[in-house]
N, C-alpha and C positions, 0 to 999 in steps of 0.2 A: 508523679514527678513531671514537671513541667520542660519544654524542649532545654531553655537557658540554663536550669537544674541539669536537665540530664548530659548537657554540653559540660558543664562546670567537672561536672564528673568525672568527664574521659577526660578532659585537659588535667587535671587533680591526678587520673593516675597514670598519664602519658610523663609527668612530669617525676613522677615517683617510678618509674622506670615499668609500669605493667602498660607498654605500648603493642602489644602483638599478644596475638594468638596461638596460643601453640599444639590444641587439639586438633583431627584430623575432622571433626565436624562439630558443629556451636551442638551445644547446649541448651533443652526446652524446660528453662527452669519454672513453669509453667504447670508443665506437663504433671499429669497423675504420678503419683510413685509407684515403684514397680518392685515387685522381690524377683531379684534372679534368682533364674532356676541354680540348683547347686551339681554344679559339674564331675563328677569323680576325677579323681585326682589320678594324671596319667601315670603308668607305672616308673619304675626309676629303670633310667636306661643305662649301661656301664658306660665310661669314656674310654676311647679309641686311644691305648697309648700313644699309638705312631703322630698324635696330634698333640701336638703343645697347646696345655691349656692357658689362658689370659690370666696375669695377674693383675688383682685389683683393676678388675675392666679393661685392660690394655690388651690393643689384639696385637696377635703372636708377632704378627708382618710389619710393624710400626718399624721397627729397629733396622731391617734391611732394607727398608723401603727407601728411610731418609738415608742410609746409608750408601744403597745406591745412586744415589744424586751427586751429579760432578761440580752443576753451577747452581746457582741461586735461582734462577730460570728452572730450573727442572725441578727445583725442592715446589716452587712455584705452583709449576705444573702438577706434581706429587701433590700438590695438596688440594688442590681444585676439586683430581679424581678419585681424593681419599675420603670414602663414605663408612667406615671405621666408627668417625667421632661424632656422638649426637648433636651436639651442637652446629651442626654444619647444615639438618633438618629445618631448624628453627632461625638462624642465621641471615641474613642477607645475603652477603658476599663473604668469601675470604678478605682479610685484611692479615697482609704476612709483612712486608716493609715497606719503608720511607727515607729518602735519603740518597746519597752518595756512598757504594757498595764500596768506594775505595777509603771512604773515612778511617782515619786513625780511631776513632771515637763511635763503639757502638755502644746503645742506647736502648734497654732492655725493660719495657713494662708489663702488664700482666694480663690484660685481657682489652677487648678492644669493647668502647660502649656504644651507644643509641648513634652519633654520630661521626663513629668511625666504621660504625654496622654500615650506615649508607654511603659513606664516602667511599670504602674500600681500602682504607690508609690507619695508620697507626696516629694518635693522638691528632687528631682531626676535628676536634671542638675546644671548646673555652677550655680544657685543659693543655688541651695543646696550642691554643694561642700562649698561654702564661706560658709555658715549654719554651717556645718560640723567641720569647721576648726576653726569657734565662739564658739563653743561649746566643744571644744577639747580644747581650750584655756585659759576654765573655767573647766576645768577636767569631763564634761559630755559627752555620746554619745549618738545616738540610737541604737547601738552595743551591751550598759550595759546590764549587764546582771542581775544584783543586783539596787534593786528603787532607791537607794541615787543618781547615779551615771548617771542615765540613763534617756532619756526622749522620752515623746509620742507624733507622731506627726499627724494635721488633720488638714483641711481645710474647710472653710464656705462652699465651692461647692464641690460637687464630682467628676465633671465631666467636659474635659474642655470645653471652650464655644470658637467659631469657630473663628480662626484669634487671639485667646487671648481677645477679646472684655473682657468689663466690663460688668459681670453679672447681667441680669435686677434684678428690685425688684422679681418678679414674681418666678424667676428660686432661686431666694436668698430664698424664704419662703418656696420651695420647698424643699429646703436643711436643714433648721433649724431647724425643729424639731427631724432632727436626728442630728447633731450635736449637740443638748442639750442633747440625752438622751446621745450618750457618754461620755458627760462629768459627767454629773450624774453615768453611771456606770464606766466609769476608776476612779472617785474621785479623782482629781489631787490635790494637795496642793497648787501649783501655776499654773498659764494660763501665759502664754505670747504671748502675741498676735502678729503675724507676718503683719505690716501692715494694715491701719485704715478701711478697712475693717470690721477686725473678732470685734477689737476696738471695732468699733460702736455698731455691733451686740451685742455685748457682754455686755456693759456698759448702750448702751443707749446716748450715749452721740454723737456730731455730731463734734467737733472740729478737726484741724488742725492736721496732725499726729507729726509736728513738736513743736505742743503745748502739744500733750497727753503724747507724749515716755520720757519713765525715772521718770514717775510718776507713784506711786504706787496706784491703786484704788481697785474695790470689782466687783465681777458679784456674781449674784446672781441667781443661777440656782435650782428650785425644793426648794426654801427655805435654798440653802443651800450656803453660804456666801464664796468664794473663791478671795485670794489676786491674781491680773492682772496685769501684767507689758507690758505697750505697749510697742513697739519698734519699730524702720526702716525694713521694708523689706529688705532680700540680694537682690534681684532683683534691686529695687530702688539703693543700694549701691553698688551694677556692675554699674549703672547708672550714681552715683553722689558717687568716690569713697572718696572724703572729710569728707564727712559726718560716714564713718565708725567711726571717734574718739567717734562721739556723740552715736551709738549703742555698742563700746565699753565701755563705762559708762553705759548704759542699763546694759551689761550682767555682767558685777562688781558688779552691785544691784543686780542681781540675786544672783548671786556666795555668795555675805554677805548673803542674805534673807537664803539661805537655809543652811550655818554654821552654821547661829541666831537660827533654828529651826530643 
């Protein structure tokens, strides 16, 4: 392979999302093969009732943890020190919000990518420029400075997950209970949900995102009853730019919902 070959390569899969390393040392695929030795297998040891075990990967501390946060600032904080979820090994930075905390209008997607991994911000590349320019087109930004005007934005995961994969359950429930307690403390008036992801989370419901977007439903967080408008990813609509008419009518409904009220 020549150096322009072997350049061609790393751009070819920087671009396909295998930009980072994620072993703790490279690989001498070079090297002779080796048979490991075979290890006996440790005995099985009982579990310590007094210990609450993890479901599906989630550690026991998650739920108090976000629970104990009063601001947004300390969920912040909470998550920085929170070494729980593997994705935070492999990660860049935390990317937790964007936005005016006092928005009527939070803004809910699902994992952060290659360049919101280095920004430190929620939809911080060509998806979130089209974001940007959706929202400027209904006279909102995250720029506002004033609630009416302006909106908060945040993501089912904080962290991103390597290649851009689909975040397991595991690394999902590890996220979610601080994602509910922000929602509980910013108190948005409306969610809209970027992509059936946060949807699902959100609602509870497991349908199609081309069945849920453009219909108005409820989450219900802490008892406390918020209207949810799914919609198309900008992501997916870089993707499939036809389909923008149909998340245009999404953000029409918003634009009415919040002159209505």
């Amino acid at each position: 392979m020549t150096p322009h070959e072997a350049a061609e390569a790393l751009r070819w899969l920087a671009e396909m999302g295998a930009d980072e390393i994620i072993g703790e040392e490279a690989v001498n695929r070079l090297a002779p093969a080796t048979v490991a030795a075979r290890v006996p297998a440790a005995p099985a040891v009982m579990a310590n009732p007094a210990v609450p075990e993890a479901r599906h990967g989630q550690a026991p501390s998650t739920p108090s943890q976000a629970a104990a946060c009063n601001s947004l600032a300390e969920i912040a904080a909470a998550l920085e020190a929170f070494d729980a979820c593997p994705l935070k090994k492999t990660a860049t930075r935390l990317c937790y919000t964007d936005g005016n905390p006092a928005a009527r209008v939070m803004l809910v997607g699902e994992a952060p990518d290659r360049d919101e991994d280095i920004q430190g911000k929620p939809f911080a590349g060509r998806s979130g420029q089209l974001l940007d320019r959706m929202l400027a087109a209904i006279g909102l930004s995250r720029e506002a400075s004033d609630r009416e005007n302006a909106v908060f934005i945040t993501n089912v995961i904080f962290w991103r997950p390597p290649g851009n994969r689909t975040p397991t359950e595991a690394e999902t429930q590890m996220c979610l209970p601080f994602l509910l307690r922000t929602i509980e403390l910013q108190k948005p008036d409306m969610i809209v949900c970027l992509g059936a992801a946060p949807a699902h989370r959100l609602t509870g419901r497991s349908d199609g995102m081309l069945k849920m977007r453009g219909r108005w439903t409820t989450a219900n967080v802490s008892g406390r009853k918020i209207s949810l408008l799914p919609t198309l990813h900008p992501a997916f609509l870089l993707r499939q730019p036809a389909q923008k008419r149909l998340a245009w009518r999404d953000f029409l409904m918003l634009r009415q919902a919040l002159d209505a009220h």
